[in-house]
N, C-alpha and C positions, 0 to 999 in steps of 0.2 A: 159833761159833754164838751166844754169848752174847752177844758182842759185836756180831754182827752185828743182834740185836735190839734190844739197846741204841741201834745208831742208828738204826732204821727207829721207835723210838717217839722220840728226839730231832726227827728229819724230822718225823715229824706233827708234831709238837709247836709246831716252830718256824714249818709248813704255817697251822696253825690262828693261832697268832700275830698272822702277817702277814695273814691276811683280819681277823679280829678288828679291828687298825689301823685296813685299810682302809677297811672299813664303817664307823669311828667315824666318818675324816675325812671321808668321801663324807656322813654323816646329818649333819654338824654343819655342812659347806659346803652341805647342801640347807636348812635350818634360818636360814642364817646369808644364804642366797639368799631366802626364804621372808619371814623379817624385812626385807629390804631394799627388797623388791617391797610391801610392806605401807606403810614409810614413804614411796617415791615415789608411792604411789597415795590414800595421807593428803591429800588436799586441803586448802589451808591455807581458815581459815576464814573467809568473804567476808561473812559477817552485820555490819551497825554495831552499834557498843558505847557505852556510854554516855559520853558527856564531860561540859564544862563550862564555867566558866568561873575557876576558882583551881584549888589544888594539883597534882595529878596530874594531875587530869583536865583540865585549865587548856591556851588557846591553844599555849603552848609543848611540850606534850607532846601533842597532838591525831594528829601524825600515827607516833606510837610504839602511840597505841591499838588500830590496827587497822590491817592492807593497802587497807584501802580507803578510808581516808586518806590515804594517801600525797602527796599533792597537797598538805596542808597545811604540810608541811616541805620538799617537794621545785619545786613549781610558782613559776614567774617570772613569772604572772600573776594575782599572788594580789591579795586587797581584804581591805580598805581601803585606799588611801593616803592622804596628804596629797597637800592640793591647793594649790600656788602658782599665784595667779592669775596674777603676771605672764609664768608660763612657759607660759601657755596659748597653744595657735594656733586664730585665730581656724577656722572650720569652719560648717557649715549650720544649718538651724531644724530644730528638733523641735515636731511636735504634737499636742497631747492634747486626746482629745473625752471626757471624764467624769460620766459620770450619776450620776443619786439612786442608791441602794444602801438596800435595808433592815439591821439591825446583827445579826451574824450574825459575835459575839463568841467568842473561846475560850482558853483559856490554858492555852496548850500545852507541855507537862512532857517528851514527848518526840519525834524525828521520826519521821512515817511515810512520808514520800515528800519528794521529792526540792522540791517545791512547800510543806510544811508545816514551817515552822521550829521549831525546838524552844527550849524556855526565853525564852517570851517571850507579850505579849497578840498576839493573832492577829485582823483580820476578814476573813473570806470575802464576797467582791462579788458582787453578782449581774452575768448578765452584763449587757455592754454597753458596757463603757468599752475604748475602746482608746488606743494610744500611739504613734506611729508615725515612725519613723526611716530616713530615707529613702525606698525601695521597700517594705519592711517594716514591717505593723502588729503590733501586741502585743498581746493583750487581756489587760486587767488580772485577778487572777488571788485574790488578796490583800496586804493590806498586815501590817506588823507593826513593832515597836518597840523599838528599844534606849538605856540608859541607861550610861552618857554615849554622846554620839557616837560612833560608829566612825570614818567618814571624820576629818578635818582639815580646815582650810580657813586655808594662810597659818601652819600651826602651832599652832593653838587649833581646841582641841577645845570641842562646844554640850551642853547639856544634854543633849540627847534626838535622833534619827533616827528617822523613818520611813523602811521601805522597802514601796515597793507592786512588789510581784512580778508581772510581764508574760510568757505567753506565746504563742510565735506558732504556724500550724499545723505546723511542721515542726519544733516543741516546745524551739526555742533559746528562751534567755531573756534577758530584759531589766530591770533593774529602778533605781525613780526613788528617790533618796534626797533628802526632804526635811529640814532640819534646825532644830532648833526652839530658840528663845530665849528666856529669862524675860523676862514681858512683865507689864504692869499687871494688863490683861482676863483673862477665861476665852477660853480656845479654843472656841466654841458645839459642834465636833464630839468634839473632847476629853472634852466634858463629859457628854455623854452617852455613850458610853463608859465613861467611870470612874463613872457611875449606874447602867450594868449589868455591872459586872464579873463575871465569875464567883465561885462561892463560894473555889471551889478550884481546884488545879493540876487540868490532865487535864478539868476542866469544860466546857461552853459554854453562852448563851445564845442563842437564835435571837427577836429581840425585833420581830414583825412589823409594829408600828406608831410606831417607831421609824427615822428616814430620816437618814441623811447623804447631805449636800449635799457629794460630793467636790472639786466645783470651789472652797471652801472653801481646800484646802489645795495652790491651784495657782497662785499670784497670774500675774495678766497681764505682757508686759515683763518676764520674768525672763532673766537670764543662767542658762547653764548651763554645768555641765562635762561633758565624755564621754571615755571610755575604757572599752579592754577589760580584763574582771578577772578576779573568779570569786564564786563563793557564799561570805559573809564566817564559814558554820559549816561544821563536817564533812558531806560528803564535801571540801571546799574546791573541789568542780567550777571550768572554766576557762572560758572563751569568753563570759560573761554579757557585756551590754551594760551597762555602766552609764552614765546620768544624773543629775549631783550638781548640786541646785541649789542658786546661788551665793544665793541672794535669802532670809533666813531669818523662819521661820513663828515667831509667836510663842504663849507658852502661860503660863497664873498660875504662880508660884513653887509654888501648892497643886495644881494638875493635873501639874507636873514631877514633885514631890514623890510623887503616888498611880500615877505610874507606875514609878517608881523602887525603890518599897517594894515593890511586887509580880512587878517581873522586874530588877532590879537588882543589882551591875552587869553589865552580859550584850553587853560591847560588846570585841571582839577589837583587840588592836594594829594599829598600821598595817604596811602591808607596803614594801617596798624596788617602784619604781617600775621598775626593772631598762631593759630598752631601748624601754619604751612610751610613747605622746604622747599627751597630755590637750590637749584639745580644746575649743574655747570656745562657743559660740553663744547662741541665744535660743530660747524656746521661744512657741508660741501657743497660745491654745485654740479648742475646736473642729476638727470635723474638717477634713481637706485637701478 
């Protein structure tokens, strides 16, 4: 009899045990299930980050900042390159019809869209200018500027780039890089520019009786180069159109100078040309 009790409270005993186990491992693989469903549902985070142009934040680590970068370290159609004239093939005319513009300046500290570049003097155009390439017009969109050049030309690098940003209605883009040389004169459009800079980053001025003359920085009879690239800051986007003209604009040592001091230097390496052809032609003005 005693014994016989003895193991009917061993059997619970060892009864209870074994559910005890079980329900640990069942709560901890639901727990462990629970966790697992939480990080594949974590979405990684798609927002841009700030970058730069040195250290960390610097071209070479651009596309470590964010996923949505990625393009800057990974894409084969990246910009700037170096441009060898003699490897160009020769290709069609490009034409540009460019109007007055009131100065509708800004100096922009960071991006907000995909059209507004960041770390650099900005002006917004009024409309009306366009650019056209081929079948396809542009309308100009804004211009903005970097110190030293980004592109190349032959392996030497210019003071200074403009790029005026084009886009079309099916919102590809295209955009014209002028390149600027230390010259005797002042730039007439330069200069007033740098007479209303803003005070600050993140500023702008809207200066209504104030006009540039865009055809100013479009000489007639230019050679051009074309190729496909991409946006020369983060997202590092692919497919732009670019137009690099061979023919360079010139500007005072002191207008280089007052552009240089205030977004400088803010101009990306060149990129590996990978299986692409740069293209030669001439440009006109006026429309088609």
């Amino acid at each position: 009899m005693i014994r016989s009790k003895i193991f009917q409270r061993l059997f619970v005993l060892m009864t209870l045990a074994i559910f005890v186990s079980c329900s640990t491992k069942q709560d901890q693989a639901e727990e462990q299930t629970s966790a697992d469903s939480v990080a594949v549902a974590a979405p990684v985070s798609a927002r841009p980050v700030h970058w730069g142009y040195d250290g960390e934040d610097g071209p070479a680590n651009w596309a470590s900042l964010s996923p949505v970068y990625a393009l800057c370290g990974e894409g084969k159609g990246q910009s700037p390159i170096n441009i060898v004239k003699s490897q160009a093939k020769s290709s069609a005319t490009w034409s540009f019809d460019y109007k007055t513009t009131s100065l509708r300046i800004a100096h922009t500290e960071h991006m907000d869209d995909i059209l507004d570049n960041g770390h650099t003097i900005q002006v917004t155009v009024d409309e009306g200018s366009t650019f056209t390439f081929g079948d396809k017009t542009y309308s100009l969109i804004q211009f903005h500027f970097h110190t030293p050049s980004e592109h190349m030309i032959d392996g030497k690098n210019l003071p200074m780039e403009m790029h005026l940003v084009h886009q079309s209605d099916d919102k590809s883009l295209a955009v014209v890089s002028v390149l600027f040389e230390e010259g005797k004169e002042e730039n007439p459009n330069l200069a007033k520019m740098i007479a209303n800079f803003p005070a600050a980053k993140g500023e702008s001025n809207h200066i209504t009786d104030v006009n540039l003359e865009l055809k100013v920085n479009m000489p007639d009879h230019n050679e051009a180069f074309h190729y496909v690239g991409s946006l020369t800051t983060p997202p590092c986007s692919e497919s732009v159109q670019w137009l690099v003209l061979g023919k360079f604009r010139k500007a005072s040592a002191a207008q280089i100078k007052a552009f240089s001091d205030r977004i400088g230097p803010n101009n990306r390496p060149v990129q590996a040309l990978n299986e692409r052809a740069v293209e030669s032609g001439d440009i006109t003005q006026g429309s088609k």
